[in-house]
DSSP file (Angstrom, degrees, kcal/mol; ACC not computed):
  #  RESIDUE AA STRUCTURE BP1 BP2  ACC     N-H-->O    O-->H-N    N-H-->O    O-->H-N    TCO  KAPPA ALPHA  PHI   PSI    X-CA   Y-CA   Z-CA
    1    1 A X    >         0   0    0      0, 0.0     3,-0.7     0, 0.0     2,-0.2   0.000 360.0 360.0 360.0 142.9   -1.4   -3.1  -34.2
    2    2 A X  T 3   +     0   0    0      1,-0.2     0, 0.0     0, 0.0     0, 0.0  -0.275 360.0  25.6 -72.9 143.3   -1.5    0.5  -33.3
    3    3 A X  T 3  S+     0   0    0     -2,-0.2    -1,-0.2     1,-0.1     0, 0.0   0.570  83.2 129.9  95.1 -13.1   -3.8    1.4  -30.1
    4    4 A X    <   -     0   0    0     -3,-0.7     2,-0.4     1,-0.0    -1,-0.1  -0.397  45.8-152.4 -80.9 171.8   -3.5   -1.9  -28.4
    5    5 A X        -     0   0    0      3,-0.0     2,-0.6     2,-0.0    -1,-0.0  -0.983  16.0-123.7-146.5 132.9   -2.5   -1.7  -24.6
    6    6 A X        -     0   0    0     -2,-0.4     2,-0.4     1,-0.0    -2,-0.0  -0.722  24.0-131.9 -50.5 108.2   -0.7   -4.4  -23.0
    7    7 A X        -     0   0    0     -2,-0.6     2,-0.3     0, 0.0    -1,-0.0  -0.737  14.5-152.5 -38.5 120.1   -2.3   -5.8  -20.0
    8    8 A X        -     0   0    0     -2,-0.4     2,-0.2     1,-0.1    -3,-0.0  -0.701   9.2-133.0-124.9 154.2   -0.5   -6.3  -17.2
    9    9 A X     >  -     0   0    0     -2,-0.3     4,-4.6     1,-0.0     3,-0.1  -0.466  30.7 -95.9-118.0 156.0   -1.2   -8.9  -14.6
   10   10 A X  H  > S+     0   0    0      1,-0.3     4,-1.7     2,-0.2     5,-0.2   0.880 117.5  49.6 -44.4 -44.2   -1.3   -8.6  -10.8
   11   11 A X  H  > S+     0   0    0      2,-0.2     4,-1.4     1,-0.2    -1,-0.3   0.912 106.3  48.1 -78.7 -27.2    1.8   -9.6  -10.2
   12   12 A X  H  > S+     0   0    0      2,-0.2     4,-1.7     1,-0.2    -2,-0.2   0.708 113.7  54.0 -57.8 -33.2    3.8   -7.6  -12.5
   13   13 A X  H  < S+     0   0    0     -4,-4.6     4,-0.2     2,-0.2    -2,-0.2   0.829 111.4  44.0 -58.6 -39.8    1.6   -4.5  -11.0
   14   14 A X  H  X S+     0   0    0     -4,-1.7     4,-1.1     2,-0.2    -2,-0.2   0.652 116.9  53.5 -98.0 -20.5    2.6   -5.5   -7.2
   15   15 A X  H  X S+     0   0    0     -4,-1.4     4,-2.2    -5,-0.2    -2,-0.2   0.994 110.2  40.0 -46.3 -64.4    6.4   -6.0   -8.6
   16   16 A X  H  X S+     0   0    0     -4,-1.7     4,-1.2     1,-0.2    -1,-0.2   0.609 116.5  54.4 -58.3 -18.0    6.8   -2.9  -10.1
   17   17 A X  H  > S+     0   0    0      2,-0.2     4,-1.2    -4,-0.2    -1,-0.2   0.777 113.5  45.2 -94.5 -35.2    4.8   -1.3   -6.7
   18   18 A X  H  X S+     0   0    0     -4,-1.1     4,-2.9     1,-0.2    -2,-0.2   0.959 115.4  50.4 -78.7 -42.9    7.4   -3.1   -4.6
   19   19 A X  H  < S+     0   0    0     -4,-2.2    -2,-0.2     2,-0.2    -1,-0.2   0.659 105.2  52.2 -19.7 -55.7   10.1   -1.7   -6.9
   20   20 A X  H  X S+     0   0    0     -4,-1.2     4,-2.2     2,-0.2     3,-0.4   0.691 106.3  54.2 -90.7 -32.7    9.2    1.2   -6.9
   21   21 A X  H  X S+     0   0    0     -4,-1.2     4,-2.9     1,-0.2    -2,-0.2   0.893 107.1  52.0 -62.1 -54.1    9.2    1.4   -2.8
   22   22 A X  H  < S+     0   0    0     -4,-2.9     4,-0.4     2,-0.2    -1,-0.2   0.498 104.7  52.0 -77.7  -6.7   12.5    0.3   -2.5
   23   23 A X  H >> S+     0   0    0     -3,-0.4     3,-2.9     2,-0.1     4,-0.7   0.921 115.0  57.7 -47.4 -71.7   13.8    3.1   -5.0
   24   24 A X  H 3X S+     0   0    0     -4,-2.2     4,-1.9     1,-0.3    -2,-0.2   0.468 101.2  43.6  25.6 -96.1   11.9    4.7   -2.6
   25   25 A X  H 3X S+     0   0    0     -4,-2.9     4,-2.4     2,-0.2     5,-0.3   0.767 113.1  52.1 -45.1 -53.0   13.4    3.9    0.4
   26   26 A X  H <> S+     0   0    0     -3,-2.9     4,-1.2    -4,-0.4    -2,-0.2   0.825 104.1  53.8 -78.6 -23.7   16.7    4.3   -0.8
   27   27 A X  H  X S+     0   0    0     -4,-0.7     4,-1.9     2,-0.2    -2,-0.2   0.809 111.7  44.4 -46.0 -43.9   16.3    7.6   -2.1
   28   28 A X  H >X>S+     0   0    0     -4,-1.9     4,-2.5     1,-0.2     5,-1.1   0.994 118.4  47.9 -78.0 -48.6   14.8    9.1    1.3
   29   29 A X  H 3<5S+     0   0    0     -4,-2.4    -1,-0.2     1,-0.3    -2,-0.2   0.887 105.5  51.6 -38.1 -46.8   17.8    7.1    3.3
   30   30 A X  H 3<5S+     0   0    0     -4,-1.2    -1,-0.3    -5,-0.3    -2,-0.1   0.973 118.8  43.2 -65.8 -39.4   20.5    8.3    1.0
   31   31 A X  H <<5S-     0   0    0     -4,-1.9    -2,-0.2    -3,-1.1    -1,-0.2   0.878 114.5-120.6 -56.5 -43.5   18.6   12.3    2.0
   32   32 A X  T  <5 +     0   0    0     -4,-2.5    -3,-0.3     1,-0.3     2,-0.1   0.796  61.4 149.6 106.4  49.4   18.5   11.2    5.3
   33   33 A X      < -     0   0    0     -5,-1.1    -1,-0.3    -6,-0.1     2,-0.3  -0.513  59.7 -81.1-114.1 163.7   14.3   11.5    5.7
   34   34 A X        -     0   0    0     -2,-0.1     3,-0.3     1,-0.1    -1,-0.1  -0.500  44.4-176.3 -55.8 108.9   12.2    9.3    7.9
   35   35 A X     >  +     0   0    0     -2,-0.3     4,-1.6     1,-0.2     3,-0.4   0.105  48.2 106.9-109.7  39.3   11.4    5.9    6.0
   36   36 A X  T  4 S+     0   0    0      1,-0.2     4,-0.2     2,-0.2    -1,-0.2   0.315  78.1  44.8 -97.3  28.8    9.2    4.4    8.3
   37   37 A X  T  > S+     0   0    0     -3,-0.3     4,-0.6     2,-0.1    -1,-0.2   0.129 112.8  52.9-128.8 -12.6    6.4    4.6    6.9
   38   38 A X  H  > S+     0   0    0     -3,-0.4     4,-2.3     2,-0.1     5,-0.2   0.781 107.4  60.7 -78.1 -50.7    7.9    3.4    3.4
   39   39 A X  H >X S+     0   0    0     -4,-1.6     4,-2.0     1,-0.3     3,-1.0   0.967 103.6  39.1 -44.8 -74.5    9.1    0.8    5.2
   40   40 A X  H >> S+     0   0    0      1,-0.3     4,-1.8    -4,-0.2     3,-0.6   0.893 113.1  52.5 -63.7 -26.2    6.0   -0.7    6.4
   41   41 A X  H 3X S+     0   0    0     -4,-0.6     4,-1.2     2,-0.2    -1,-0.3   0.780 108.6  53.3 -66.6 -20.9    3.9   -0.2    3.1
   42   42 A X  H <X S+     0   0    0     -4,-2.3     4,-1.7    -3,-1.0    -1,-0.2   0.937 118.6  44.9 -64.3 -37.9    7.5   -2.2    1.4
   43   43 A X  H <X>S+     0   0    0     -4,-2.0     5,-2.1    -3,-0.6     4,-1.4   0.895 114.2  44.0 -71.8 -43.5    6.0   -5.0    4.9
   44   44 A X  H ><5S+     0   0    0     -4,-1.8     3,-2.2     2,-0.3    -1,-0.2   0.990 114.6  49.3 -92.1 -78.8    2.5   -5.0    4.0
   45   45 A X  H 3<5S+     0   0    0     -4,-1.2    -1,-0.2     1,-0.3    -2,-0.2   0.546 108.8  49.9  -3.5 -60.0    3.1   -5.4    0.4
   46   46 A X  H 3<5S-     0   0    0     -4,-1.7    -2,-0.3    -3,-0.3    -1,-0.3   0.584 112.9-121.9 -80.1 -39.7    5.5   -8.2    0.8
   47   47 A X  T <<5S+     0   0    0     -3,-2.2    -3,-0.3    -4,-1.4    -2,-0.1   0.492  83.6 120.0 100.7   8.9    2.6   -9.8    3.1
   48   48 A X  S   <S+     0   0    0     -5,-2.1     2,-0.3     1,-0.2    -4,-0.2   0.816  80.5  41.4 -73.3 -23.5    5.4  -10.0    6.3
   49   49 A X  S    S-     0   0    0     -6,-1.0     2,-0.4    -5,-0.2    -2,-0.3  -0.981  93.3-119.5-136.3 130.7    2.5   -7.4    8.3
   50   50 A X        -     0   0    0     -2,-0.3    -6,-0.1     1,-0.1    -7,-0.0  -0.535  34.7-106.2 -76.1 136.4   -0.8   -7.8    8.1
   51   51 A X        -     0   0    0     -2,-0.4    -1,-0.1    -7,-0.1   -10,-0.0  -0.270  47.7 -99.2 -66.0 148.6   -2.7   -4.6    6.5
   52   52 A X        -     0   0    0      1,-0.1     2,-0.3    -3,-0.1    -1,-0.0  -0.250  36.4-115.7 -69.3 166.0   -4.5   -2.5    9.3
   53   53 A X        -     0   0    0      3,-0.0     2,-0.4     0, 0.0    -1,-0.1  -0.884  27.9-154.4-108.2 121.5   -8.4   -3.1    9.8
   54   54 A X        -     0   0    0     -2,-0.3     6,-0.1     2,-0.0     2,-0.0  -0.915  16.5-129.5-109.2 129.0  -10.9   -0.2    9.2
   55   55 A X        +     0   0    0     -2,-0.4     2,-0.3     4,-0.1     3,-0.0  -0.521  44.8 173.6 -51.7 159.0  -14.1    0.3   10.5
   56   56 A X    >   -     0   0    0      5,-0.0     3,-1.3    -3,-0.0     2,-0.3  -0.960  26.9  -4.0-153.3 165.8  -16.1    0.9    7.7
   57   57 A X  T 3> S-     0   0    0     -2,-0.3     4,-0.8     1,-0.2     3,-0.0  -0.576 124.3 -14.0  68.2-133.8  -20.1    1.5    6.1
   58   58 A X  T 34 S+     0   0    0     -2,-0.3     6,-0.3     1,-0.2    -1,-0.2   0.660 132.9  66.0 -94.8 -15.5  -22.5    1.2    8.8
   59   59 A X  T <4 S+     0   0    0     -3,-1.3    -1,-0.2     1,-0.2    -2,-0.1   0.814 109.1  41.0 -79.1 -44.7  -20.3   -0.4   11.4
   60   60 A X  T  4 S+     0   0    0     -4,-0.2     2,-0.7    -6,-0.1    -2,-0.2   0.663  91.8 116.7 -96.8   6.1  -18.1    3.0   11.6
   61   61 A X    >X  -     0   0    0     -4,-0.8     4,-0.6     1,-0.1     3,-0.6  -0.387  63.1-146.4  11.4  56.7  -21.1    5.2   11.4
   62   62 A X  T 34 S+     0   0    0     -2,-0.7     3,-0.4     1,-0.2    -1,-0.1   0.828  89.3  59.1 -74.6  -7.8  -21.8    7.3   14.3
   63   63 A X  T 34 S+     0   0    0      1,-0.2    -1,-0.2     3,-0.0    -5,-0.0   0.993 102.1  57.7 -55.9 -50.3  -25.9    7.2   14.0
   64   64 A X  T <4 S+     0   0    0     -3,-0.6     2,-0.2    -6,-0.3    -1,-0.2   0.339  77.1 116.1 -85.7   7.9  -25.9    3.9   14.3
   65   65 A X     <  -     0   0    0     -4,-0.6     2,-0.6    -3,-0.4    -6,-0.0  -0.638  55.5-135.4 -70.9 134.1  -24.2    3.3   17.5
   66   66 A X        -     0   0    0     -2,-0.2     2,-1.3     2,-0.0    -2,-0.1  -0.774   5.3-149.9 -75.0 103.5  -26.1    1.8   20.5
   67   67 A X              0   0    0     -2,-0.6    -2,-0.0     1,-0.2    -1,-0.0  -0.415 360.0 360.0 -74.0  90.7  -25.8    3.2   23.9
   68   68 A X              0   0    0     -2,-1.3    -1,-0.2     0, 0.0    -2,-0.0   0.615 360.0 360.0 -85.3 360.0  -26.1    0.3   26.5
């Protein structure tokens, strides 16, 4: 049928994401750029490094801070 759009599942999205990092990678390498910062979003991705922790909402706030 004309119009329809595939849906693509989570894992085929985080393939292609990983895929696409690791072009990436080799592209800045082969230039001879910085990849360490490709690098770890390729770690994080993969689940080998845990993704950083944000404050966020009310907790990173600065009204709401106590002064003891």
């Amino acid at each position: 049928m004309l119009g329809e759009k595939k849906v693509a599942t989570k894992a085929g999205r985080q393939n292609r994401h990983r895929r696409r990092l690791k072009t990436k990678i080799a592209r800045f390498k082969k230039r001879g750029w910085k990849t360490e910062g490709l690098e770890k979003a390729l770690r994080i991705s993969t689940g080998e490094e845990a993704q950083p922790v944000f404050k966020t909402g009310q907790e990173a706030d600065a009204r709401f801070k106590r002064n003891k």
